[in-house]
C-alpha positions as CSV (number, residue, x, y, z in Angstrom):
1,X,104.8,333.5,13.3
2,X,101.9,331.0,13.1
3,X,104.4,328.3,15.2
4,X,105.2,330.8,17.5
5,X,101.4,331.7,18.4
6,X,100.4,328.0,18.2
7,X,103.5,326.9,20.4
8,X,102.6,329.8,23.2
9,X,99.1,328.4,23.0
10,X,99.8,324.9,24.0
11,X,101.7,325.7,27.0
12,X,99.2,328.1,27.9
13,X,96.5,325.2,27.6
14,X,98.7,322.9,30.1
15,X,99.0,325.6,32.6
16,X,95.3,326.1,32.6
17,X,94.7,322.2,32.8
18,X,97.1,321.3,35.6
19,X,95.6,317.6,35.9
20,X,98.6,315.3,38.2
21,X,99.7,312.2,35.8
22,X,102.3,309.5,36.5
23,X,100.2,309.3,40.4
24,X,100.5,306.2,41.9
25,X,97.3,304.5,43.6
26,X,95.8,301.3,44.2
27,X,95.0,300.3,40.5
28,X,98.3,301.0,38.7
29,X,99.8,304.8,37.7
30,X,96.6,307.2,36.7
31,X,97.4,309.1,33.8
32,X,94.5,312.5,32.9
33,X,94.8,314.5,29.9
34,X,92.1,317.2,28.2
35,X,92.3,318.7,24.8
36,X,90.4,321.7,23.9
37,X,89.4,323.6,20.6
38,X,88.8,327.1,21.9
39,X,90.4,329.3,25.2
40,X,87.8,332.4,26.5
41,X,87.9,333.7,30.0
42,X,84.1,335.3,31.0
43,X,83.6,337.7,33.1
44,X,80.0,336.8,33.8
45,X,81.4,333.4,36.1
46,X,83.8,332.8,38.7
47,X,85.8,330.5,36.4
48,X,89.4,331.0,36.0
49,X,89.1,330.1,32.2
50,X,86.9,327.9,29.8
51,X,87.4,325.6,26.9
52,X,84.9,325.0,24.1
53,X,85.0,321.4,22.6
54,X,86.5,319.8,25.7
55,X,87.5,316.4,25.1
56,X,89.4,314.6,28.6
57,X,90.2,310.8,30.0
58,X,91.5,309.3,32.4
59,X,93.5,305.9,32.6
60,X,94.8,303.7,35.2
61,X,98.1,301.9,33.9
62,X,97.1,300.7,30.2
63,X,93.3,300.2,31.2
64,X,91.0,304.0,30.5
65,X,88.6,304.5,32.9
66,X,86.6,307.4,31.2
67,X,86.5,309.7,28.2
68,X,84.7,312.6,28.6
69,X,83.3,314.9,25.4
70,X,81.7,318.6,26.4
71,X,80.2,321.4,24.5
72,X,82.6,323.6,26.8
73,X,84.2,323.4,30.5
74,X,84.7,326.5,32.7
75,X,88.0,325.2,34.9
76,X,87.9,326.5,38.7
77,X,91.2,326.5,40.2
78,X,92.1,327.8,43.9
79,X,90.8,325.2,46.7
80,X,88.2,323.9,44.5
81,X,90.2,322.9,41.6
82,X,87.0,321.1,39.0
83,X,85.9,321.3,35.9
84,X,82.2,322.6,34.9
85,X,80.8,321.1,31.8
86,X,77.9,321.7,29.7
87,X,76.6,319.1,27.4
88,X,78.2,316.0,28.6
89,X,78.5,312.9,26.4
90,X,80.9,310.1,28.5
91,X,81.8,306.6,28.1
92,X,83.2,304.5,31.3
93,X,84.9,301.2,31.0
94,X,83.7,298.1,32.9
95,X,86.9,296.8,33.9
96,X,86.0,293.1,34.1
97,X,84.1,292.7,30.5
98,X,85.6,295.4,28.6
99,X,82.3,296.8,27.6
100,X,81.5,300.8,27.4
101,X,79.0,302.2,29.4
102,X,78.1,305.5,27.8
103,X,76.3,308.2,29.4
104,X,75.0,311.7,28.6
105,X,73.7,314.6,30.8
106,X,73.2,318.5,30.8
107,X,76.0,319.5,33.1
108,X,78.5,317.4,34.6
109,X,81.7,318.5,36.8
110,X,85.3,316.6,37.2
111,X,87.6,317.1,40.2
112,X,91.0,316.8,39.3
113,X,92.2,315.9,42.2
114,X,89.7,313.1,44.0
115,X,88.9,311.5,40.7
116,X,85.2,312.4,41.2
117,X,82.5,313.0,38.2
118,X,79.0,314.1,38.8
119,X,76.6,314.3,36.4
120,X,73.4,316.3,36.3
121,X,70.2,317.1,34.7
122,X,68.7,314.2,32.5
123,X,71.4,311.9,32.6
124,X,70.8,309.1,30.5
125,X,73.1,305.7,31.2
126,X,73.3,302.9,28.1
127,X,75.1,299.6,28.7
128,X,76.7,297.6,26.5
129,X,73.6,295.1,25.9
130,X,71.1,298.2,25.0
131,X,69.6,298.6,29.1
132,X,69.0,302.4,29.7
133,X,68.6,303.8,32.9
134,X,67.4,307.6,33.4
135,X,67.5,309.9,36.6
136,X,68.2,313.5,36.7
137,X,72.2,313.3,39.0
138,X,74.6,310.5,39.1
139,X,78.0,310.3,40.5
140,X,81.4,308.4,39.6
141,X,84.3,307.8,41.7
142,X,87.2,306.6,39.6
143,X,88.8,305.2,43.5
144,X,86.1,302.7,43.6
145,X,84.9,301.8,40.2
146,X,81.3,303.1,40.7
147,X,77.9,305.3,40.0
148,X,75.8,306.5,42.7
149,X,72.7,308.1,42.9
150,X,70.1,309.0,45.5
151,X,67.2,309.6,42.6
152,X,64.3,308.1,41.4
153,X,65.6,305.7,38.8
154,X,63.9,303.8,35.7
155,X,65.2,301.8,33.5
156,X,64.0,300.3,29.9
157,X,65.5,297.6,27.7
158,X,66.9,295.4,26.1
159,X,66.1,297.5,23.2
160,X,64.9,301.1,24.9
161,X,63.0,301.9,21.6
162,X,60.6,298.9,21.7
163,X,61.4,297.6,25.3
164,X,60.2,294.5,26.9
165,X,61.4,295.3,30.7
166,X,60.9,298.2,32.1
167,X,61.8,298.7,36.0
168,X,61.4,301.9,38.3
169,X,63.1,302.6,42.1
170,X,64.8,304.7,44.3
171,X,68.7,305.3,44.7
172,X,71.4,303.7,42.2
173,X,74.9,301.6,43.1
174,X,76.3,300.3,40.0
175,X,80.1,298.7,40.2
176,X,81.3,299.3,37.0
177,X,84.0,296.3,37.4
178,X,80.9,293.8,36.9
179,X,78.6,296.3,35.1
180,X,75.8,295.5,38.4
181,X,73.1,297.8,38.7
182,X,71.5,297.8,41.9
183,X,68.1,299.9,42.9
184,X,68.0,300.5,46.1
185,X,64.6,301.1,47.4
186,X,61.1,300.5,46.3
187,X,61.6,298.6,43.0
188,X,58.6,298.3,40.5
189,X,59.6,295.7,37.5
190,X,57.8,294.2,34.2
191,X,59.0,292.2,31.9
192,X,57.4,290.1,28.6
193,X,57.4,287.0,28.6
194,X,57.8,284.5,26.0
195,X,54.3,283.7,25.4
196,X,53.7,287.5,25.2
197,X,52.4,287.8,28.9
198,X,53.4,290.2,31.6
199,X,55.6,289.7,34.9
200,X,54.9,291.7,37.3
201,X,57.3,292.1,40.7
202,X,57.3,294.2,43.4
203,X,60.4,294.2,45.7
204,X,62.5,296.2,48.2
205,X,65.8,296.0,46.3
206,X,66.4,295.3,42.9
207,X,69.7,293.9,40.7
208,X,70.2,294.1,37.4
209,X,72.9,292.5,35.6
210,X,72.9,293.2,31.8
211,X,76.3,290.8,30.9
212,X,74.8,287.8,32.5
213,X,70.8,288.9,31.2
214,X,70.1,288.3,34.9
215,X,67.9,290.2,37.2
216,X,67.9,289.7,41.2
217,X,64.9,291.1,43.1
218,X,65.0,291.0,47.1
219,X,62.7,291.4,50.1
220,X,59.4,291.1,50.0
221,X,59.6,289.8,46.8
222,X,55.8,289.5,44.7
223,X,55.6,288.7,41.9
224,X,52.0,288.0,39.5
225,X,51.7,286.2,35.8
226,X,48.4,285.4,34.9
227,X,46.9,282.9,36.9
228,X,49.8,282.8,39.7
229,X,51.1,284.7,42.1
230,X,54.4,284.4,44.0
231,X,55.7,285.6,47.4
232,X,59.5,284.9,48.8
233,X,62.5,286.4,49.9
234,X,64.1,286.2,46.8
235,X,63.8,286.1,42.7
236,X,66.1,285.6,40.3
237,X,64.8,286.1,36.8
238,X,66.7,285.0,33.4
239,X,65.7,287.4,30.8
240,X,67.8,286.8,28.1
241,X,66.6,283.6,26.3
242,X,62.7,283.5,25.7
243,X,63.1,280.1,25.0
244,X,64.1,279.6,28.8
245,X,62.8,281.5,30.6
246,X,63.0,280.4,34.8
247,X,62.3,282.1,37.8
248,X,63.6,280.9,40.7
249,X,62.1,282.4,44.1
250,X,64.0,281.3,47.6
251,X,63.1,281.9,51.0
252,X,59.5,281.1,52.7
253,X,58.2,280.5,49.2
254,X,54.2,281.0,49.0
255,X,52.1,280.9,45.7
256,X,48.6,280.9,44.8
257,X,47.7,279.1,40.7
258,X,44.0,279.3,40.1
259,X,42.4,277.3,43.1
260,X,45.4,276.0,44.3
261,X,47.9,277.1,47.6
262,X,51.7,276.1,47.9
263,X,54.4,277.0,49.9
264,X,58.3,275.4,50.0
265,X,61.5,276.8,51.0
266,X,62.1,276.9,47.0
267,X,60.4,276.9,43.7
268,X,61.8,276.8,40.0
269,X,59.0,278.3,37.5
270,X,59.6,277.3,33.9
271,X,57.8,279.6,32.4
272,X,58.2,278.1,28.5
273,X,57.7,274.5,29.9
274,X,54.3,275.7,31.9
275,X,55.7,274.3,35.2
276,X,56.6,274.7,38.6
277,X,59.0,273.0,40.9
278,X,58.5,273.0,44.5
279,X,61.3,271.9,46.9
280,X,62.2,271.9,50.5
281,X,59.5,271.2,53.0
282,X,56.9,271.7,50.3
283,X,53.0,271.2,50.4
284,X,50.3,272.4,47.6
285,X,46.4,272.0,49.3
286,X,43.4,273.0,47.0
287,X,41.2,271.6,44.4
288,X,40.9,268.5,46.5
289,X,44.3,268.0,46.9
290,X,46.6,268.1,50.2
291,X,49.8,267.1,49.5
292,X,53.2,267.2,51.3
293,X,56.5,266.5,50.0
294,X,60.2,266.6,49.8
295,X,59.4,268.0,46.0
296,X,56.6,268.6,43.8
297,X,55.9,269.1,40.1
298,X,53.0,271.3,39.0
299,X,52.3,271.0,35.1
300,X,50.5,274.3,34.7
301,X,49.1,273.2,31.1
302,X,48.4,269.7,32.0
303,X,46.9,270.2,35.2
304,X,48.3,267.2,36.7
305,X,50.7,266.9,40.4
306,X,54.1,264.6,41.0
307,X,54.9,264.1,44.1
308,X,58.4,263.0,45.6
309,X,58.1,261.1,49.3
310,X,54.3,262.5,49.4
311,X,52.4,262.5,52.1
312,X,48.7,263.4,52.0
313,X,45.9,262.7,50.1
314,X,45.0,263.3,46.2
315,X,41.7,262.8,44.7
C-alpha cells in the first residue's frame, strides 16, 4: 500500500512540475528537474499548487547552470507558467572558471519556459574569491549567461567580514562566463593599501573582476592617496598582491603630488615601490622644476625626477 501511495505521488509531482528537458538551444540540450519534500494547494493564493523544500537545476549538455534550494515554491501554471519561491539560497556556475557564484534572497521566481530567475528582497551575491555584492532585486537569464540589476549596488571584500575594498554604484551586468561585475553608474570605491593607506576613486563605470583580482574604473576617473591625486579616463587597479600593488590610469592623465603638477597620456603608480611613471607626451612643473619628456620617473620617497629625452629646466 505504502508503494502504491508513494508511486501515485511521484507522477503526481511530474504533472505539477511540467519543466521541458531534452530542448535544444544554442549551448547544448538543457535539461530542468525539481524535487520537492511536501505537496499543499492554498486557497489563500492564485497558485495551482506548492512544494515545501524545493530543490531545482538546470543544465546545459553536461555543464549545470544553477541549483536552486527554497523554503517552498507556489507553481503558477496557465499563460504564466513560474515558480514563486520563498527563501532562496542559489548557486550559478561561471562557465569559463568553473567557480560557484552563490546567492541568497527573500523571494525569487523561475520561468520554466524563458529560462529567467529574478531574485528579490536582500539578495546577497558571494563569488568564488569571497567579493559580496548586496542590492535588494537581481535578474538571471540562463540564454545569455548573466545578472542584471537596475539597484543601488555595494559591494565588500575580499573577506566581507573584515573587508579592505568596499565599492558602491548604480545598476549591475555581471557575465557569469567570466565572473565580470560591472557597475553601471556613479561608482564610489576604497581600497587598503599595502602600507595601510586608503584609495579613494570616483568614476562613472566601474569593473570588477574577482578571478583576475583586477578592478577597471572608467570616465572621469579620480582617484586620491595621501599626498596625490589622479585624474584620467581610465584606472586599472591590481588588488590582489599587496606586495604589487600598480595603478595604471590612461587617457589625458593629470596628477597633483604635494607641490608638484603632471600630466602624460599615461602613468604607472607603484604604489609598494613609492613611484610613478609618466609616459607619452609627459611634463611635471613645480617645486622649481619644468620638465618635458617622452617619460618620467617620480621617486615619491626619494624626492628625486628621471627624465627620458627631457626638455626643460631642473633646479
Amino acid at each position: 500500500m505504502v508503494a502504491q501511495v508513494l508511486a501515485a505521488f511521484w507522477g503526481l509531482s511530474l504533472i505539477l512540475w511540467p519543466v521541458p528537458s531534452n530542448v535544444g538551444s544554442s549551448d547544448g540540450e538543457r535539461d530542468t528537474a525539481s524535487t520537492g519534500e511536501g505537496l499543499y494547494k492554498s486557497e489563500l493564493t492564485e497558485a495551482n499548487f506548492g512544494l515545501l523544500g524545493v530543490r531545482f537545476y538546470e543544465s546545459s549538455g553536461t555543464r549545470r547552470s544553477w541549483n536552486i534550494r527554497s523554503e517552498f515554491a507556489e507553481l503558477h501554471r496557465q499563460d504564466k507558467n513560474y515558480a514563486f519561491m520563498k527563501t532562496v539560497d542559489a548557486d550559478f556556475f561561471a562557465l569559463n572558471s568553473g567557480n560557484i557564484v552563490h546567492t541568497k534572497s527573500d523571494y525569487g521566481r523561475s520561468y520554466f519556459g524563458k529560462r529567467m530567475v529574478e531574485l528579490e528582497g536582500n539578495v546577497i551575491v558571494n563569488s568564488a574569491k569571497g567579493y559580496r555584492f548586496l542590492m535588494n532585486t537581481l535578474d538571471y537569464d540562463g540564454a545569455t549567461h548573466r545578472f542584471k540589476s537596475n539597484d543601488e549596488v555595494s559591494m565588500t571584500g575580499p573577506n566581507p567580514d573584515k573587508p579592505d575594498m568596499f565599492l558602491t554604484g548604480t545598476g549591475l551586468d555581471a557575465d557569469m562566463a567570466d565572473e565580470t561585475f560591472v557597475v553601471k553608474r556613479n561608482t564610489r570605491s576604497r581600497r587598503r593599501m599595502g602600507k595601510n593607506d586608503w584609495i579613494r576613486i570616483q568614476s562613472a563605470r566601474g569593473e570588477f573582476h574577482p578571478e583576475t583580482q583586477r578592478a577597471v574604473f572608467t570616465g572621469k576617473v579620480r582617484a586620491q592617496l595621501p599626498n596625490l591625486t589622479i585624474e584620467s579616463e581610465r584606472l586599472e587597479m591590481n588588488v590582489g598582491d599587496p606586495a604589487n600593488e600598480i595603478l595604471k590610469a590612461d587617457g589625458r592623465v593629470r596628477l597633483v603630488h604635494k607641490d608638484r603638477k603632471g600630466r602624460a597620456k599615461k602613468a604607472d603608480i607603484e604604489i609598494g615601490n613609492d613611484k610613478i611613471v609618466l609616459s607619452g607626451d609627459a611634463e611635471i612643473s613645480g617645486g622649481d622644476n619644468d620638465l618635458k619628456g617622452s617619460r618620467i620617473t617620480l621617486h615619491t620617497d626619494e624626492d628625486s625626477i628621471e627624465v627620458e629625452q627631457a626638455e626643460g629646466s631642473l633646479q
